[in-house]
N, C-alpha and C positions, 0 to 999 in steps of 0.2 A: 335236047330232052329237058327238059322243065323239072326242077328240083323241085322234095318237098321237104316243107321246114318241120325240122326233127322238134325245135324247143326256141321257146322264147320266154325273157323274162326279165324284171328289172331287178335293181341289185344297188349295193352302194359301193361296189367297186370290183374289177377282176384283175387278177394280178397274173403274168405270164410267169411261170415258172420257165426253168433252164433247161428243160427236158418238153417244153411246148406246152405244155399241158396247164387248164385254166384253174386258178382258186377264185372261187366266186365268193366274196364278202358281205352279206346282209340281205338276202332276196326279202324285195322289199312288199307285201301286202298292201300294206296303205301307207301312212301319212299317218299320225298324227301330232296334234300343234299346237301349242297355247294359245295360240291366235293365227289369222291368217292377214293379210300375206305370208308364206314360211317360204325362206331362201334356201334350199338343198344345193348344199357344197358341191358335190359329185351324185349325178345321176346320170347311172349305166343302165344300158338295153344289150342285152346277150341276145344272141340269135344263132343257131346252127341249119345249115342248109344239105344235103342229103341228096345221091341217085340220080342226077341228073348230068351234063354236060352242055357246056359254052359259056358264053357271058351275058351277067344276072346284073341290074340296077335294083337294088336292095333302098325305096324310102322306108327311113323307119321315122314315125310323128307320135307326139305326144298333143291328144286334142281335149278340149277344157271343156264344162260342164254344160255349154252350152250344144257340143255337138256337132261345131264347126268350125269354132275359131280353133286355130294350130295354136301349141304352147312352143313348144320349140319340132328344130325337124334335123334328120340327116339322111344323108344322100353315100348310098355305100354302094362301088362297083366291085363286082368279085367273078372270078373264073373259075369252073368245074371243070376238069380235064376227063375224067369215062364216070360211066353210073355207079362207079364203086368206089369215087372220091367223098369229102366232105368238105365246108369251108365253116369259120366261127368267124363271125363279126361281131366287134362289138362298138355300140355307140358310146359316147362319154360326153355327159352337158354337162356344162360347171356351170354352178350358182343358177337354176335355174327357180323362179320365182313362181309356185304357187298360191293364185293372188284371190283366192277365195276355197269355203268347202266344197265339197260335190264327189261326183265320180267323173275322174278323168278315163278317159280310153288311149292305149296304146297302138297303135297300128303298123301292121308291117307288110308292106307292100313288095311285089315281085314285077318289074317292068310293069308299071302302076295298075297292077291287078292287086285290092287287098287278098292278104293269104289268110290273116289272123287278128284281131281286136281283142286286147281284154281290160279289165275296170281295174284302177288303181286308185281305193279312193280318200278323200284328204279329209282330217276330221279334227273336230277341235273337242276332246272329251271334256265333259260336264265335271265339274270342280263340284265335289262333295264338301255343303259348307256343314255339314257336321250339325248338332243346338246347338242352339244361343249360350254363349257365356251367360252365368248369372248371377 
């Protein structure tokens, strides 16, 4: 039976506590940058999967403004035992480099059927130069 995906979303980091359970760190909106290229230290993709049963290939891609080219990617296998189980994956890139503005799209893919796409986007705000000294 085919899960469906409860949530997904980027973050700047999830920490497992000692009882299982996730703290999720900075769910991220967009980006923004004094300039771009900008290097992100840790970038996370949480995902939970739901209702289903057997085993799931989980891509999850980070694609750039053009629409096609992939920014980085991962490749997660996971197991659902009956329809009353759930699994949390999460992905972690380090240092991954976005190397212009735009809107990225996140994608997460189920045995490469996309499930879900959404816009994360990278922005360099406008420096307010204030008048002129005089």
């Amino acid at each position: 039976m085919i899960p469906d995906l409860q949530a997904s979303f980027a973050c700047e980091d999830v920490r497992v506590e000692a009882s299982g359970s996730h703290t999720i760190i900075g769910i991220i909106n967009g980006i923004a940058a004094p300039s771009v290229p900008i290097r992100v230290l840790k970038f996370c993709i949480w995902t939970r999967w739901c209702s289903g049963s057997g085993r799931f290939t989980q891509l999850t891609r980070v694609v750039r403004p053009d629409e096609f080219t992939q920014l980085v990617s991962a490749t997660t296998q996971f197991q659902l035992g009956n329809e009353d189980s759930h699994v949390t994956n999460v992905n972690i890139f380090a240092g991954v480099e976005f190397p212009e503005e735009g809107i990225y799209h996140i994608e997460i893919l189920l045995d490469d059927v996309l499930k879900l796409r959404y816009p994360i986007r990278v922005f360099c705000p406008k420096q307010n130069s204030g008048p002129a000294a005089g």
